[in-house]
C-alpha positions in Angstrom: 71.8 85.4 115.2 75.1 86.8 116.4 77.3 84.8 118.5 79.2 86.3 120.8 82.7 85.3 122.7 82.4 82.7 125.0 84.5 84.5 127.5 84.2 88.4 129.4 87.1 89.3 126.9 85.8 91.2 123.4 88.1 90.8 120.4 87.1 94.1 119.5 89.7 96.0 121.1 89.3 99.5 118.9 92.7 100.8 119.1 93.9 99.8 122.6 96.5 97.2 122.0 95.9 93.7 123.4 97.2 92.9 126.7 98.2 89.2 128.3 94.6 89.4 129.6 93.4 89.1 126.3 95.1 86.5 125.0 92.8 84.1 124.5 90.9 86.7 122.0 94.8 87.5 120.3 94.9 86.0 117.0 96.1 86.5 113.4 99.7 86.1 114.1 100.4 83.1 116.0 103.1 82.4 113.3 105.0 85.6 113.7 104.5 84.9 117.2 106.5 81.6 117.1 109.2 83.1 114.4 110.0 86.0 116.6 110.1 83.7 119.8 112.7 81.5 118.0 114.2 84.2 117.3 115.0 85.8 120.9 115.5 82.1 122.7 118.5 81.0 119.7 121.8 80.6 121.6 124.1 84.1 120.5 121.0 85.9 121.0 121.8 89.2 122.7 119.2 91.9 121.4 117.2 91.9 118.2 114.4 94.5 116.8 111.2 94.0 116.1 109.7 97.1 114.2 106.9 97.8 111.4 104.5 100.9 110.6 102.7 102.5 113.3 98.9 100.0 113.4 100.7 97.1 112.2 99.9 95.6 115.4 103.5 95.1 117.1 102.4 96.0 120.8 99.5 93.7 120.5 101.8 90.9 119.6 104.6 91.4 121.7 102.2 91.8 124.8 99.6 89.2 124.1 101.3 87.0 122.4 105.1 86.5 122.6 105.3 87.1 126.5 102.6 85.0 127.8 104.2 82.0 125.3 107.8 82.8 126.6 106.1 82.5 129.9 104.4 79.3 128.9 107.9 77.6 128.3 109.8 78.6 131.5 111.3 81.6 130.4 111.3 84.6 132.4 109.5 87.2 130.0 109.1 91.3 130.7 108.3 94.1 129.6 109.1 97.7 130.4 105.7 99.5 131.6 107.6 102.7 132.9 109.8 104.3 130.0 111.3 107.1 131.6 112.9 104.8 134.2 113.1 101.3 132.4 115.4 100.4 135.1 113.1 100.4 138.0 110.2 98.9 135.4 112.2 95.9 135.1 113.2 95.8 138.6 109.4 95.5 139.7 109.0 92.7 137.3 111.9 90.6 138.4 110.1 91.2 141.8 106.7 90.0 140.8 108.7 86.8 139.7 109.4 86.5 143.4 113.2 87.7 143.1 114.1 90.3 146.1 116.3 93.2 146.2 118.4 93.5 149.3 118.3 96.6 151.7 118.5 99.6 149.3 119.9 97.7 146.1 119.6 100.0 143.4 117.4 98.7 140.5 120.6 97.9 137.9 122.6 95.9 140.6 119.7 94.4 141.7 118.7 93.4 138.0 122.0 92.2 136.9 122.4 90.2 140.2 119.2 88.6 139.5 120.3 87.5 136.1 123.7 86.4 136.6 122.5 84.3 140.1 119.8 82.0 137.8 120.1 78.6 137.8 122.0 77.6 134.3 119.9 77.3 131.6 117.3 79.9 133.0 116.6 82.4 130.0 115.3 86.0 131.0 113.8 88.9 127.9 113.5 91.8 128.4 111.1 93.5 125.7 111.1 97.8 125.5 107.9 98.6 123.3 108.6 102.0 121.7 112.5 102.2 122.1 112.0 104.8 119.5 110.2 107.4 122.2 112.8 106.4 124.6 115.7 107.5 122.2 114.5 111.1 122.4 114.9 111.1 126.6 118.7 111.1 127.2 118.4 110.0 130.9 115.7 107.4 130.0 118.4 106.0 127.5 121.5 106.4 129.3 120.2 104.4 131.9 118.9 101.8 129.6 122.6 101.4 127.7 123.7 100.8 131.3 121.3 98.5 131.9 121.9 96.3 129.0 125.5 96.8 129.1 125.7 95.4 132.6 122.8 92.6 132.3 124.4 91.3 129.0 127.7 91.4 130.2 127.0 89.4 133.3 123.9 87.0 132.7 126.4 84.1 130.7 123.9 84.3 127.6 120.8 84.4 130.4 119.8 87.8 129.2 118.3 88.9 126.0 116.9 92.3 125.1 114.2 92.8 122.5 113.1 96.1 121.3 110.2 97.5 119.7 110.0 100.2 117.2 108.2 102.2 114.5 109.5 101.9 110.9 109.5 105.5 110.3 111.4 106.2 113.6 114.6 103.5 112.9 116.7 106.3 112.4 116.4 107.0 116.0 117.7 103.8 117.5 121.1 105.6 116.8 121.3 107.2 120.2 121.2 103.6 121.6 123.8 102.2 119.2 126.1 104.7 120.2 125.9 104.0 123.8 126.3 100.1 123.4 128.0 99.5 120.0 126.1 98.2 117.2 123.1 96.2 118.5 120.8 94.5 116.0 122.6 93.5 113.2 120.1 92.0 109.8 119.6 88.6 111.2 118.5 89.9 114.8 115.8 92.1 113.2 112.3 91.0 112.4 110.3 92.9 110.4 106.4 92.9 111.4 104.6 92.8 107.9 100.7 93.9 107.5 98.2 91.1 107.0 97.4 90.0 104.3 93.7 91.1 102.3 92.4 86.9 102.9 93.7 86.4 106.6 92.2 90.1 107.0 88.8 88.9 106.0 89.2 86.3 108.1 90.5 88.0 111.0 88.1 91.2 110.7 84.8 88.4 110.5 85.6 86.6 113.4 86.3 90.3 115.7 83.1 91.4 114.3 81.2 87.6 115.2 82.8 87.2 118.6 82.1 91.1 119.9 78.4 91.0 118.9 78.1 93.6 116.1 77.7 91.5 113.1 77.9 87.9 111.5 77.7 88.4 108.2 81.4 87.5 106.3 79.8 89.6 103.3 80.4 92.8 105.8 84.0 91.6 106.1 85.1 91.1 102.7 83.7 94.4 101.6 85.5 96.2 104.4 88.7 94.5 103.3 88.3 95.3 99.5 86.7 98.7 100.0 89.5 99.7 102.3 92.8 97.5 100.8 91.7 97.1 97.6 93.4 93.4 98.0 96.3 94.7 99.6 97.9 93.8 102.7 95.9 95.8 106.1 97.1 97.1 109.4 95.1 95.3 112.4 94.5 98.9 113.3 92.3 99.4 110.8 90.4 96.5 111.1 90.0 97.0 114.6 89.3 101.1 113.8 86.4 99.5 111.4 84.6 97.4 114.4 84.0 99.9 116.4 82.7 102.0 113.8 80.2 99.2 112.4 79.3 99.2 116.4 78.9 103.0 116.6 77.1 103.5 113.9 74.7 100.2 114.3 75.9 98.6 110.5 75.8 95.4 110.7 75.2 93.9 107.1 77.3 94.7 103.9 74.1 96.3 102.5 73.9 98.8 105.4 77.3 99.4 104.8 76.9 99.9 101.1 74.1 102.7 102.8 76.6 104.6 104.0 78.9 105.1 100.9 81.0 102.1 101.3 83.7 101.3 103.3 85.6 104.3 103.0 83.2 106.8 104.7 83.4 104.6 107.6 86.1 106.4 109.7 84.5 109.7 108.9 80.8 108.9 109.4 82.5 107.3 112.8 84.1 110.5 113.6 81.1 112.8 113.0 79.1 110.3 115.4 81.6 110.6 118.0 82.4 114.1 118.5 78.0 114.4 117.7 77.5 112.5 121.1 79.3 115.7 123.0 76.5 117.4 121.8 78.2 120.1 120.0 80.0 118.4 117.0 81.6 121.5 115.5 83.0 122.3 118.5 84.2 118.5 119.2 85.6 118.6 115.9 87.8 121.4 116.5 89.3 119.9 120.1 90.1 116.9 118.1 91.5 118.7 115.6 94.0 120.5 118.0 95.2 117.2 119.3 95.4 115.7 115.9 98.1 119.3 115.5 99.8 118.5 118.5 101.2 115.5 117.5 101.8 111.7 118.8 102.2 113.2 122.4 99.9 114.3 125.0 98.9 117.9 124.5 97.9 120.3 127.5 94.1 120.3 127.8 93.8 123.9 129.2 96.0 125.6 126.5 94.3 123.5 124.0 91.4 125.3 125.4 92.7 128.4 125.4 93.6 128.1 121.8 90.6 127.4 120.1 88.5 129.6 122.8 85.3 126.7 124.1 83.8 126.9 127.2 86.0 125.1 129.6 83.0 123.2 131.1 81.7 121.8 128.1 85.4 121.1 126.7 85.7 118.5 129.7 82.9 116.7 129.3 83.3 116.4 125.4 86.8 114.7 126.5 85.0 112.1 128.5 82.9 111.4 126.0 85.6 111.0 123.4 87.3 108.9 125.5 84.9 106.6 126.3 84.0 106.7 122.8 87.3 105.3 121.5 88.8 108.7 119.8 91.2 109.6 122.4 93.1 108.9 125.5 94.6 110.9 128.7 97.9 111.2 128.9 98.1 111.4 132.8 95.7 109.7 134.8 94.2 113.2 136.3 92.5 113.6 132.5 95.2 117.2 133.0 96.8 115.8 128.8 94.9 114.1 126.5 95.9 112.6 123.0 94.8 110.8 120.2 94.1 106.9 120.8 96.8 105.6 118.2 99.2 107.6 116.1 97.9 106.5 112.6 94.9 108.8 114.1 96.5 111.9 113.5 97.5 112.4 109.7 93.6 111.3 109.4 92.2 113.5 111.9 94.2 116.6 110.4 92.7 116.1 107.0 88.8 115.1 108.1 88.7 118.1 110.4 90.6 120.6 107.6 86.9 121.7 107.1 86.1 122.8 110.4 89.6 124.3 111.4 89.5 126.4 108.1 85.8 127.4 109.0 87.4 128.1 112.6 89.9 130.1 111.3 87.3 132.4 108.7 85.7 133.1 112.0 88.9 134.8 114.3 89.9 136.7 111.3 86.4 138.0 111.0 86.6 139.0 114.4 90.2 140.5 113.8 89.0 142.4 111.0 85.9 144.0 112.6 88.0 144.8 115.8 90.7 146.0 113.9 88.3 148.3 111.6 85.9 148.7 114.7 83.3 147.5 112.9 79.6 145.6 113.5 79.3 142.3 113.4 76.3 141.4 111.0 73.5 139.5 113.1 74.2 136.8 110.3 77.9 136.5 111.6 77.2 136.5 114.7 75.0 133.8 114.1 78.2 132.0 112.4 79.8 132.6 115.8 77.8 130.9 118.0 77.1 127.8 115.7 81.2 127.6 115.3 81.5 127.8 118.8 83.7 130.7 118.7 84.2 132.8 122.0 85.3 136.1 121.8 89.3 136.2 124.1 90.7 140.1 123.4 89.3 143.1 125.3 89.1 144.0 121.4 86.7 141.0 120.6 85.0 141.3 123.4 83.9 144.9 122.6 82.9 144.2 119.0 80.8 141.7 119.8 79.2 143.3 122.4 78.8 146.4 120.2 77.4 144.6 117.6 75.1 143.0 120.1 73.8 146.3 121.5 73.2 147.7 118.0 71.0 145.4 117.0 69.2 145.5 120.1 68.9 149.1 119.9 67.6 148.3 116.4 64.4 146.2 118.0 64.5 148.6 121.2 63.5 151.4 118.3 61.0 149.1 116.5 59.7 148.5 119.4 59.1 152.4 119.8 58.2 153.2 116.6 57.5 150.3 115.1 55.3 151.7 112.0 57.6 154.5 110.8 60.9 152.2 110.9 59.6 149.4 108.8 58.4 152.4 106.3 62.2 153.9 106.3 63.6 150.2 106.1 61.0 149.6 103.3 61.9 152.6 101.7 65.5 152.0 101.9 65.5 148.6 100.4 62.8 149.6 97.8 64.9 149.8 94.0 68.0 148.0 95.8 69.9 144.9 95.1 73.2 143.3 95.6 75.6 140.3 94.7 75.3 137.2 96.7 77.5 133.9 95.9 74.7 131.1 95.6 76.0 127.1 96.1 75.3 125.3 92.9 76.3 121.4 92.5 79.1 122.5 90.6 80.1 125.4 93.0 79.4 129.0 93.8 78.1 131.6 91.2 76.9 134.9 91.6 73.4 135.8 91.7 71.7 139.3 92.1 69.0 139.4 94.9 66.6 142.0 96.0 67.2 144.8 98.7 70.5 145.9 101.2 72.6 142.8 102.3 72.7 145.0 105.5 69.0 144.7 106.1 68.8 141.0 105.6 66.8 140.9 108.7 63.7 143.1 107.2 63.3 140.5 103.9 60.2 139.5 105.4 59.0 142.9 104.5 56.2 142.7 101.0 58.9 143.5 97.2 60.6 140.0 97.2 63.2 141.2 99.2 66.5 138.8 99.5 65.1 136.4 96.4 67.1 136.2 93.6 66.2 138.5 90.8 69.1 137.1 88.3 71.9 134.5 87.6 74.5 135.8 86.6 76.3 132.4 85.5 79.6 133.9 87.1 81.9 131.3 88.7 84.7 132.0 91.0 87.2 131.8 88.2 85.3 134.2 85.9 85.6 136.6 88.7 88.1 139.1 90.1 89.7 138.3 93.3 89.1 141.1 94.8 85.2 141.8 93.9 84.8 138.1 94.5 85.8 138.9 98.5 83.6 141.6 98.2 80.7 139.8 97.3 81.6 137.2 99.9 81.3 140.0 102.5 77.8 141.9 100.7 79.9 145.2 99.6 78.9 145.0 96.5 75.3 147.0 95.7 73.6 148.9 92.9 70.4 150.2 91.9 67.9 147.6 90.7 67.9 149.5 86.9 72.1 149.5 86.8 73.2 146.1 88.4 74.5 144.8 85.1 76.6 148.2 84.6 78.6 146.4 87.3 79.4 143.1 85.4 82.5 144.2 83.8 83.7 145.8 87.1 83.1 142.3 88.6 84.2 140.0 85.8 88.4 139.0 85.9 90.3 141.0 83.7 90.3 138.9 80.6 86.9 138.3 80.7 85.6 140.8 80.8 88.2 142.2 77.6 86.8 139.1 75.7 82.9 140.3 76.7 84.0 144.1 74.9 85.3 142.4 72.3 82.8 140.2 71.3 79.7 142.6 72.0 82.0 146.1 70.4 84.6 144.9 68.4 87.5 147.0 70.2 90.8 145.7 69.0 92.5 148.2 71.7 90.8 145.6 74.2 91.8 142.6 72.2 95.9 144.5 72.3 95.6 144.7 76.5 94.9 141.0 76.5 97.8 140.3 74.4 100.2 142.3 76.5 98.7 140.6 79.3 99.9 137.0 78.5 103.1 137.2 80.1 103.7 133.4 78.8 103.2 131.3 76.1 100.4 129.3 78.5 98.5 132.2 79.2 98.8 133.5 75.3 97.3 130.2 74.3 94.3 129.9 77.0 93.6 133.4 74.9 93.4 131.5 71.8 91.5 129.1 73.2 89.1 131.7 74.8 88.7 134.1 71.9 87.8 131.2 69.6 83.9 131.3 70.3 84.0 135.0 69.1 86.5 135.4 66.4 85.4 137.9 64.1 88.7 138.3 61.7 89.3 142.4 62.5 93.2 143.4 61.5 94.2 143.4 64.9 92.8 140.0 65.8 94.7 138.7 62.3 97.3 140.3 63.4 98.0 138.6 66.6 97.0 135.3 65.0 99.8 135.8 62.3 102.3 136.7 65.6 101.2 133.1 67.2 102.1 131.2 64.4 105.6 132.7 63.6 108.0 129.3 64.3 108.9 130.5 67.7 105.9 130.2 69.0 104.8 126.9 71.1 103.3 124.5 69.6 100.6 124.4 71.7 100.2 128.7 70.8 100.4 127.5 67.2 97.2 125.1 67.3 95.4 127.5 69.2 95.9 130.3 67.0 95.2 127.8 63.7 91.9 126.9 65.8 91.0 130.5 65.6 91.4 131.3 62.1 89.1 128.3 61.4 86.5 129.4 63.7 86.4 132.5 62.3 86.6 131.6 58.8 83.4 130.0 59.2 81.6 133.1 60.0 83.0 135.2 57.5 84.5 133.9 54.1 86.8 136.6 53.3 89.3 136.5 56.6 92.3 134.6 57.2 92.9 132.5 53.7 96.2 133.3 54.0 96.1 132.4 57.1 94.9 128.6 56.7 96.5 128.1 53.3 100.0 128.7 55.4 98.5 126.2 57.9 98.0 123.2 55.2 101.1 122.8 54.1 103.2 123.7 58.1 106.2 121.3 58.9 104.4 120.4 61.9 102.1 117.6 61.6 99.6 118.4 64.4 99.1 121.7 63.1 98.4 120.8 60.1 96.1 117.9 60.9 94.1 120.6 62.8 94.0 123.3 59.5 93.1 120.5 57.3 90.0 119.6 59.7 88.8 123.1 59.9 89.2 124.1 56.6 87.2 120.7 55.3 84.3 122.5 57.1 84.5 125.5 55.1 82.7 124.0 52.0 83.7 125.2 48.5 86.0 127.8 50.0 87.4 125.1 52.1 88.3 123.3 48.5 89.7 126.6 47.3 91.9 126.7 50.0 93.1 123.1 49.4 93.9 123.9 46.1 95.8 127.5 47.0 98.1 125.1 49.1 98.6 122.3 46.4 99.7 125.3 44.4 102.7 125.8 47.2 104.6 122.8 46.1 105.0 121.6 49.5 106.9 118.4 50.5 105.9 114.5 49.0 104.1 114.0 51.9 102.0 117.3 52.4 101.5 116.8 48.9 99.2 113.6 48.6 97.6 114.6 51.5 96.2 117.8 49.5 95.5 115.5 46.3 93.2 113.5 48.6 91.4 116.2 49.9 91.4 118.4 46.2 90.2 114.9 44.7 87.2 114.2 47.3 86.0 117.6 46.6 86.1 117.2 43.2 83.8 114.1 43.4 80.8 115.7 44.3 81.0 116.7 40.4 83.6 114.8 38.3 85.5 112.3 40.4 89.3 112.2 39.3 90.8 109.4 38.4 93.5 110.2 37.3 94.4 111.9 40.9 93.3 108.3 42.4 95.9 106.1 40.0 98.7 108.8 41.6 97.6 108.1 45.3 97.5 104.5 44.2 101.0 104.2 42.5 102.6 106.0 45.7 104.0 103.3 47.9 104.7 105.6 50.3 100.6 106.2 50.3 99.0 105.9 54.1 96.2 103.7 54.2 93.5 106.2 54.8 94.4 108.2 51.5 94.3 104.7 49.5 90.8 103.7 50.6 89.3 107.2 49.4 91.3 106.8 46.0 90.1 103.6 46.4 86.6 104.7 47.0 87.2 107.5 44.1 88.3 105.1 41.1 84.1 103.1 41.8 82.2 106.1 41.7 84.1 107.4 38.2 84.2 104.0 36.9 80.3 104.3 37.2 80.1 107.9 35.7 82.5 108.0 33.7 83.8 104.3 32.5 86.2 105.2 29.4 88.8 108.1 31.1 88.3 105.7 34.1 89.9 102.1 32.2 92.6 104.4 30.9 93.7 105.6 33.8 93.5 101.8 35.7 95.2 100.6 32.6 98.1 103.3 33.1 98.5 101.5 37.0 98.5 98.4 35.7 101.6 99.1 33.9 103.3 100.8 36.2 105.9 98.2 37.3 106.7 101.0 40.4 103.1 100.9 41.8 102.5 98.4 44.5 101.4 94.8 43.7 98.2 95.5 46.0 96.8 98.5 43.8 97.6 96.7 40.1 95.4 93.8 41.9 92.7 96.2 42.7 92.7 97.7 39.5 93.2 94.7 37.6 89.9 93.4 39.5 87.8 96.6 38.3 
C-alpha cells in the first residue's frame, strides 16, 4: 500500500519551490531554519546573506519555512514578489499587514514611515530572493540601496534586510555594496549547505510515501547512492527524481534497477516528456533552444523561428512541457518560456547535444544542396521530415520542392512506362556497387553493397541489390577524412569486379603505405611514412604499426638504426627495439646488430624489452646474449647477461661455475639469485664433482654473502 499525505498539499513539489502554503509538507531543514532565524532577529542585526548553489533549496526555505516562523513569533516577515520594483513589492506587503499609505505616499516614504512609527520592540524582515538577478538591473537596485538606506537608518534597529543569492553569482552583490557600504560582513552570512546522503534518504522516502508514487525506502536509498554516491544532494534533485519515478510509473528499487539505475532517471524522464508532445525529436530541439538561451526567459516566436517547427504544434508542445514539469512561462501570456530551474540547463545542453548536432547535419545539408542546386535524396528527405526540419530560404524552399518533383516525375514515368524503366534501372544497377558505413557495436565500418546508392529506392528489384557483398573491416580511423565524407554522402562507386582497386584510395595515408609495404616490399613507401612523422609521437605509433609486418629490408634497418640513435625518445627507442625483435623472429639473419646494441643500452626499459624479445629467438637468441657479454658492458648489464648465457646453457651443461659468480655478487637482484640458485641443483645432479668444487670455492669466499655460503653449505 501507499500512503498518501493527509492534507491537499503534495510534498512532491518537482522543481517549483515551496511556498507558505506548503509548509506543512516543508521539511529537511528545520534546523537551518531556526539558525538562520536567530540569525536575522540578534540585536546589531542590519542585513545578512543567505546564499548556496543553485537547487540547494534556498527559496524553499526562506519562503516556507523562515517567514511563516518569523510570522509565528510576532515579527513582521516579507518578502519581495516584484524584483524590478522591490519598493512597491514591499509596500503592498506592509499593506496586507493592515498598515496604510496616505494620499499619494510614495512606496519608500511610506515604507520607512511604517517602520520607524512601530510600536518599540516590533521587528520587521525584509527577505529579497535572488538579489543576484536584481544586481544586473541598475534601476531595480538603485531603488533598493535607497530603500534600505532609508528603512535602516530610520527603523531604531526595527528593520532587518536579508538577501538571497546564488553561490556562483556572489561576485555580483558588488553593485549593492557599493551603493550602501559594505553590507554582510562573515558573521551576517549563512551558508545554505546540501543535505546530507542519510537525511536525503530520509527526506527523498518520505516525498515519494506522502505524494503516492512509492513506499518502498529501498527506492530511496538507491536513488541517493546511485546519484550522490554518499555525498551530500541538492533537494532539487531529489525532488527532480519524484517526479520522474511518477512519470515514468517506477515505483520499486527493482524497476528502477530496470531502467539502468538511478542515473538514466533524468534522461529516461526527459525523453518521456518531450514523447507526450507527440513529436519527441522536435520537443527535444525546443528544449534544447531554451536550455541555449540561458537562466532567462527566451522569446517563444524567435525560438521558433530558429529551429524552423510548425508554430501550431510548437505551442502545444510548450503546454505540455509545462504541465509536465520541464519548463515554465516567463510572462503569464505563455509569449517567453524557460526552463523550470536553472540547474536544468547545463543538463539539458548536454542530453539534447544529440539531437541539436543531428539538427544541425540537416540545415547544412539543405545549405549544401541549395548552394550546389542539387537533389535531395528521397532518403534525406525522409531525414527531414523525421527531424522536423522545415525548409525557411526561397533557396530551401526550391530544393526541396525540386527534389520533391523529381521523384515524382520518377513514379509519374513508371507509371507510363512502367516495364521498360525497371529494365533500364535494372540494367543500370546490374555489375554496380558502392561504400556504405554500416553501425557495428564498436562503431561504423565500411561495407560494400550491391547496386547505385542513387537508386536505393529500386533494391526491391531481383540481384541482391543494396545487401552487403563485403566487410571491409575499415573503421573511421583507418580511413581518409575526406573519402570517409564521401562515403557518408554515397559518392563513392565502382564496378562490382574493381571495388577493392579502391581500398588504397580509401584507406588513410599511412595505412595504406603499411598495406604496400607488407603485401610488396616497397621501401620508397616505407621512406614517405618516415617523412611523414613530423614528431617523435607519430614516428613511434609507426613503430608500433609496422611491427606486425617487419620484414628486415635495408631501408626498414635503416630507419630502425635512426630511432635508436640517443636522441631519440624513449618511447621511439622501445618501439623501434620492438621491431627488430618482431622481425628477427621471422628471419634469422636481420637486425643482430641491432639487438646485441639493445642488450647491453644505458636505458633500463630498453633493455628489459631486447632481453625479452631476443629470449624468444631460441639458440640465436643465446648467440645474441653471448655477442653482448662479449661487449664488456657495465657490472650490472653484466650479470644480467651471465643469467641469461647460463640458463641457456642448461638445457645441455648447466654452469656452475657462472651460478657461484651470480651467488658471490652482493649486489645480485633476487631474480638472478633464484635461477643461479635453481642452476647449482640441476648440475649438482648431472654433474656432482665440478659442481662441489665450485660450492666449495663460495664457501670460502669471505666477500660472498652469508645467505649464499648457507645455501651452498646446505647442498
Amino acid at each position: 500500500m501507499v500512503a498518501t499525505y493527509p492534507g491537499t498539499v503534495s510534498p512532491l513539489r518537482g522543481l517549483d519551490s515551496f511556498g507558505e502554503a506548503e509548509r506543512d509538507v516543508w521539511q529537511g531543514r528545520e534546523s537551518e531554519r531556526d539558525e538562520i532565524a536567530k540569525l536575522v532577529t540578534a540585536d546589531g542585526f542590519r542585513a545578512g546573506l543567505l546564499f548556496g548553489e543553485p537547487g540547494v533549496g534556498k527559496t524553499s526555505l526562506v519562503r516556507a519555512g523562515l517567514i511563516p516562523y518569523l510570522r509565528d513569533h510576532g515579527i513582521v516577515a516579507l518578502a519581495c514578489e516584484d524584483l524590478t520594483q522591490p519598493a512597491a513589492s514591499f509596500a503592498a506587503g506592509l499593506s496586507a499587514f493592515g498598515i496604510q499609505p496616505t494620499a499619494n505616499e510614495l512606496p519608500i516614504p511610506f515604507a520607512t514611515r511604517a517602520v520607524s512609527a512601530a510600536v518599540a520592540g516590533q521587528q520587521f524582515v525584509f527577505v529579497v530572493d535572488d538579489i543576484d538577478f536584481v544586481c544586473m538591473d541598475d534601476r531595480a537596485i538603485n531603488e533598493l540601496a535607497d530603500l534600505f538606506s532609508r528603512v535602516v537608518s530610520r527603523s531604531g534597529g526595527r528593520a532587518r534586510f536579508l538577501f538571497v543569492c546564488a553561490s556562483e553569482r556572489l561576485h555580483l552583490l558588488g553593485a549593492l555594496e557599493r551603493r550602501t557600504g559594505s553590507l554582510f560582513p562573515p558573521s551576517t552570512r549563512y551558508e545554505l549547505k546540501r543535505v546530507p546522503a542519510v537525511e536525503a534518504t530520509k527526506l527523498l522516502d518520505r516525498i515519494l510515501a506522502f505524494s503516492g508514487v512509492a513506499a518502498d525506502p529501498a527506492l530511496s536509498e538507491a536513488i541517493v547512492q546511485g546519484l550522490g554516491h554518499g555525498q551530500p544532494m541538492l533537494t532539487a534533485d531529489l525532488q527532480l527524481s519524484g517526479i520522474a519515478l511518477r512519470d515514468l510509473k517506477i515505483t520499486t528499487a527493482a524497476g528502477l534497477q530496470k531502467l539502468g539505475g538511478a542515473s538514466e532517471l533524468e534522461e529516461a524522464w526527459l525523453h518521456e516528456s518531450c514523447r507526450a508532445t507527440g513529436n519527441e525529436r522536435s520537443a527535444m530541439r525546443l528544449v534544447a533552444e531554451l536550455a541555449i538561451g540561458g537562466p532567462g526567459p527566451s522569446d517563444a516566436a524567435a525560438v521558433i523561428r530558429r529551429i524552423s517547427i510548425d508554430a501550431a504544434y510548437a505551442q502545444q508542445a510548450l503546454v505540455t512541457l509545462e504541465q509536465r514539469g520541464l519548463i515554465i512561462r516567463g510572462d503569464p501570456n505563455g509569449a517567453t518560456w524557460m526552463l523550470r530551474h536553472e540547474i536544468l540547463n547545463a543538463r539539458v545542453r548536454e542530453l539534447t547535444a544529440p539531437t541539436r548536432a543531428a539538427a544541425r547535419r540537416a540545415f547544412d545539408l539543405l545549405g549544401s544542396k541549395a548552394g550546389n542546386k542539387e537533389r535531395l535524396t528521397i532518403g534525406e528527405l525522409r531525414a527531414l521530415r523525421t527531424e522536423g526540419i522545415a525548409p525557411v530560404t526561397p533557396a530551401e524552399l526550391a530544393v526541396v520542392q525540386r527534389s520533391k518533383r523529381y521523384y515524382l516525375a520518377i513514379l509519374g514515368g513508371i507509371a507510363a512506362v512502367p516495364i521498360l524503366i525497371i529494365i533500364i534501372i535494372w540494367i543500370s544497377l546490374a555489375g554496380r556497387v558502392y561504400f556504405d558505413l554500416t553501425p557495428h557495436a564498436g562503431g561504423k565500418s565500411i561495407s560494400v553493397r550491391g547496386g547505385r546508392a542513387g537508386l536505393s529506392s529500386f533494391f526491391w528489384l531481383p540481384g541482391g541489390y543494396g545487401d552487403e557483398i563485403a566487410d571491409t573491416g575499415l573503421t573511421r580511423a583507418m580511413v581518409a577524412p575526406d573519402a570517409w565524407q564521401k562515403i557518408d554522402n554515397h559518392d563513392f562507386g565502382s564496378t562490382k569486379d574493381s571495388w577493392d582497386e579502391l581500398l588504397k584510395e580509401i584507406m588513410a595515408p599511412q595505412l595504406g603505405g603499411l598495406v604496400d609495404y607488407a603485401t610488396t616490399g616497397n621501401e620508397q613507401v616505407l621512406d614517405g611514412l618516415r617523412k611523414a612523422a613530423k614528431d617523435p609521437d607519430d614516428l613511434a605509433e609507426l613503430l608500433t604499426a609496422l611491427r606486425p609486418i617487419a620484414r628486415g629490408g635495408p631501408g626498414e634497418v635503416a630507419l630502425v638504426e635512426s630511432a635508436l640513435t640517443p636522441k631519440s625518445s624513449p618511447a621511439v627507442r622501445r618501439a623501434a627495439v620492438a621491431v627488430a625483435g618482431a622481425a628477427a623472429r621471422r628471419r634469422p639473419d636481420v637486425y643482430s646488430e641491432t639487438l646485441t646494441t639493445a642488450l647491453v643500452s644505458d636505458d633500463p626499459e630498453l633493455r628489459r624489452i631486447a632481453f625479452s624479445l631476443v629470449r624468444e629467438l631460441g639458440e640465436r637468441g643465446h648467440t645474441l646474449f653471448e655477442a653482448a657479454l662479449a661487449r664488456n658492458p657495465d657490472p650490472g648489464t653484466r650479470r644480467e647477461l651471465l643469467v641469461e648465457v647460463a640458463v641457456g646453457s642448461t638445457e645441455d651443461a648447466p654452469s656452475a661455475a657462472t651460478a657461484v659468480t651470480v651467488l658471490a655478487d652482493k649486489d645480485a637482484m633476487p631474480a638472478p639469485r633464484d635461477r643461479a640458485k635453481a642452476q647449482l641443483r640441476t648440475a649438482l645432479a648431472k654433474d656432482p664433482e665440478p659442481t662441489a668444487t665450485a660450492l666449495v670455492s663460495l664457501i670460502a669466499t669471505e666477500k660472498a654473502p652469508a645467505e649464499a655460503r648457507i645455501y651452498a653449505i646446505e647442498l
